[in-house]
C-alpha positions, -999 to 999 in steps of 0.1 A, spaced: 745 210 838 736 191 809 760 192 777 746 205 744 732 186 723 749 175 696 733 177 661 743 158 631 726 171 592 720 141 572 701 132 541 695 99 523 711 104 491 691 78 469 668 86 438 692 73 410 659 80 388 654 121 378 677 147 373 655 167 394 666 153 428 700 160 418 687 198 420 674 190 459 711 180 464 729 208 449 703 232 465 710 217 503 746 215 496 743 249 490 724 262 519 741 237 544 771 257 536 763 291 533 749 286 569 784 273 580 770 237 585 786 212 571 757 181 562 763 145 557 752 130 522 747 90 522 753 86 485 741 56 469 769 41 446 740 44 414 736 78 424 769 89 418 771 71 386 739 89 374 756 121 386 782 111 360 764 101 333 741 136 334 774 156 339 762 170 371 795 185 377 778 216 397 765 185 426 799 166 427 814 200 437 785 215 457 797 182 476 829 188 486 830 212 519 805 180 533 807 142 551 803 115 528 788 85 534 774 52 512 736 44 515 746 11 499 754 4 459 717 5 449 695 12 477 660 -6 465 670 -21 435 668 -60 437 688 -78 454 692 -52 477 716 -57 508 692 -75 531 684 -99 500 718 -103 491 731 -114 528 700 -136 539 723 -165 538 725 -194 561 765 -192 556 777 -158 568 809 -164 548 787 -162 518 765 -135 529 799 -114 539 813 -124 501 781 -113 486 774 -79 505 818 -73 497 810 -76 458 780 -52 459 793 -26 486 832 -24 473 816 -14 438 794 6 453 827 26 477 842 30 446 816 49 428 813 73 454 849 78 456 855 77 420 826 106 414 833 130 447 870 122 450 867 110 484 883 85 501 870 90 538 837 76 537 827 81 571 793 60 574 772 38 563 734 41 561 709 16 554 683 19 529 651 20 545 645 -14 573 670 -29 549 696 -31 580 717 -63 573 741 -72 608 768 -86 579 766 -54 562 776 -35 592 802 -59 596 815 -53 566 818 -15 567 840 -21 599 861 -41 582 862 -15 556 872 12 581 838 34 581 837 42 616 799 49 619 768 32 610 737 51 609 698 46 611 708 22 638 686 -11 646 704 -3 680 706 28 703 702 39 740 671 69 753 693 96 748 709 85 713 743 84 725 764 64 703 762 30 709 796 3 697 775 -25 680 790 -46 654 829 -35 658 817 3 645 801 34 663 760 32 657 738 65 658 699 65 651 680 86 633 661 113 654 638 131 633 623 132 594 625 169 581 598 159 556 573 159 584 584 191 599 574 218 571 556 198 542 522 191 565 508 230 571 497 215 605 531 203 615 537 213 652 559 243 655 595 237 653 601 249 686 582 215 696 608 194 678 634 213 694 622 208 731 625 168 725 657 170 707 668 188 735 665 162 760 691 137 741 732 137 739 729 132 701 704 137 671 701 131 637 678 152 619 676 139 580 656 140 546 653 128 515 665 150 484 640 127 463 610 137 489 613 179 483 607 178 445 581 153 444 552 138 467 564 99 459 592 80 470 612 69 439 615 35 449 581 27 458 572 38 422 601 21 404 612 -10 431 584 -20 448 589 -56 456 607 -63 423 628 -43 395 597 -28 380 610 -15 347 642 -20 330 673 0 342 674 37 328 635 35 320 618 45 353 584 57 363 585 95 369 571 102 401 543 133 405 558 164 410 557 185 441 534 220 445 562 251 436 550 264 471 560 236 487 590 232 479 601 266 487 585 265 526 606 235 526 639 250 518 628 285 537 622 262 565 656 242 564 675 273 563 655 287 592 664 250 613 701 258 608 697 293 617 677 283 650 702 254 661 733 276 658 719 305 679 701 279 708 727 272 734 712 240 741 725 223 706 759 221 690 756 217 653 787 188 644 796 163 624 815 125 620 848 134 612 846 163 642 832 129 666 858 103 654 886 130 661 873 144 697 858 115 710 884 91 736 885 54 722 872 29 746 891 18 776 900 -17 792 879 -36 811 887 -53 846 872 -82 863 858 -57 890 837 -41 859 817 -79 859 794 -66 886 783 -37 868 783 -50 836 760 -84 849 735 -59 868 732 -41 833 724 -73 815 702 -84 836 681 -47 838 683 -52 793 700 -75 774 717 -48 750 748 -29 746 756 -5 778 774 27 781 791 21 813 824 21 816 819 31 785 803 16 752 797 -21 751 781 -46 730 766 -77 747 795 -101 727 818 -75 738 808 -84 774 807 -118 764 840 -122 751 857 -101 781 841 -125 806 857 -157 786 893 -136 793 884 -139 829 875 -171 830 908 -177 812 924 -157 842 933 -125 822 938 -93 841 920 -73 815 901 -68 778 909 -44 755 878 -45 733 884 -53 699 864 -72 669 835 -93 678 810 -110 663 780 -115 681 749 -142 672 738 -146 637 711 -172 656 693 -169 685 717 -178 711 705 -211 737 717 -215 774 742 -241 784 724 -267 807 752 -291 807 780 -284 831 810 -270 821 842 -270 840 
């Protein structure tokens, strides 16, 4: 019999640009946890500064019972984190994306008081492989919004940290009046070990993304004076919040999902195990079906395979996995021989 599925609450904590997305945040803090749920906020650093600077103490503490993660220091605004590591040395890139993301960290923790930042999101198709790199090395266990992930959204171990994808957009569940029912989305979620249903606090008070209005392409206007974007129908914004609270309501009652979060995954989950020459087999038959990272034995990147085959060859008994780093350019076949 299949396992429930296990849900995760997220939203992309971004819009550095209006007071009045601070409101969607307070107001999903505050309904995640009168329904017992706890969500997962990926703050961007600017974000929490902002939060600061408009003395929104009421959202720093609306905050607390929740996961905290980064959405990078400043999401959009140029350079962002793709920008800043599109280097040909990835010592440089690694430097740069460490100056930017470590003053980022600390504006989170500085504004919530939290020190277990738990992962890291990208903002937007900004996904930078040195970035994820460096939140490993940083100790933030997850990464998601994943470039990377298996049919069933299992978590996947891809550059040294666990990797989740995003499942589902809540904005297109109950702004459109023609949205399928939610019993539809539930159905497909239904089918997979792990979801992430998400949404942007900038999205429910306003029809606009922030950034497209503000850091399209380049740093539109000067920092502090943005572009407002154009409000949101009262209406809607009320069938979006009725219809949240009736998503968390419907997930806790449905046997076939199990409403969780990061810190309950990094605690109950077993760490991976050791791998043994006999695993080759397996391992090569999986490659050779789809060069990407496998979940049997358990979860493997391809230069974690890689680098457990060297050990081999090297006549070790077994691989512990540990860090790897796997190729920054597209790898090319050895046609010499090699003894």
């Amino acid at each position: 019999m299949k396992k429930p599925t296990k849900v995760i609450i997220s939203f992309d904590t971004e819009d550095f640009t209006s007071d009045r997305s601070n409101d969607a945040i307070l107001e999903l803090a505050h309904i995640c946890e009168s329904e017992g749920v706890r969500g997962h906020f990926a703050l961007v650093g600017l974000v929490c500064r902002e939060l600061i600077a408009h003395k929104r103490w009421d959202v720093l503490d609306a905050l607390r019972p929740h996961v905290v993660g980064t959405h990078t220091y400043g999401h959009s605004l140029h350079p962002d984190i793709c920008e800043l590591t599109d280097e040909a040395s990835y010592e440089k890139a690694y430097r740069q994306a460490a100056i930017s993301e470590c003053e980022g960290l600390g504006m989170i923790r500085a504004a919530t008081g939290r020190f277990d930042i738990l992962y890291g999101c990208p903002p937007g198709n900004s996904k930078s492989y040195v970035a994820m790199y460096l939140y490993a090395d940083l100790g933030i266990p997850f990464y998601c919004d994943t470039v990377i992930e298996d049919e069933k959204h299992s978590d996947v171990y891809y550059c040294n940290c666990r990797q989740i994808g995003y499942t589902c957009g809540m904005e297109g569940m109950f702004f459109p009046e023609d949205a399928p029912p939610m019993e539809a989305f539930l159905d497909q979620w239904a089918r997979k070990d792990q979801v992430i249903v998400y949404c942007h606090p900038n999205m429910i008070p306003f029809t606009q993304f922030w950034d497209g209005v503000n850091y399209n392409r380049e740093n539109k206007h000067p920092y502090g004076q943005w572009e407002a974007c154009t409000p949101r129908d009262p209406a809607e914004i009320r069938r979006f919040y009725d219809g949240f609270r009736r998503l968390l309501k419907t997930l806790k009652a449905d046997p076939r999902f199990c409403v969780t979060d990061l810190e309950t995954l990094r605690d109950s989950e077993p760490a991976r195990g050791t791998l043994k020459p006999s695993d080759i087999p397996t391992l090569r038959n999986a490659l050779r079906e789809k060069l990407a990272p496998v979940n049997a034995p358990f979860s493997l990147s391809v230069a974690d395979i890689f680098q457990a085959a060297v050990r081999f060859l090297r006549g070790e008994s077994e691989y512990v996995p540990g860090k790897v780093y796997g190729f920054l350019d597209a790898p090319r076949g050895i046609k010499e021989t090699v003894d």
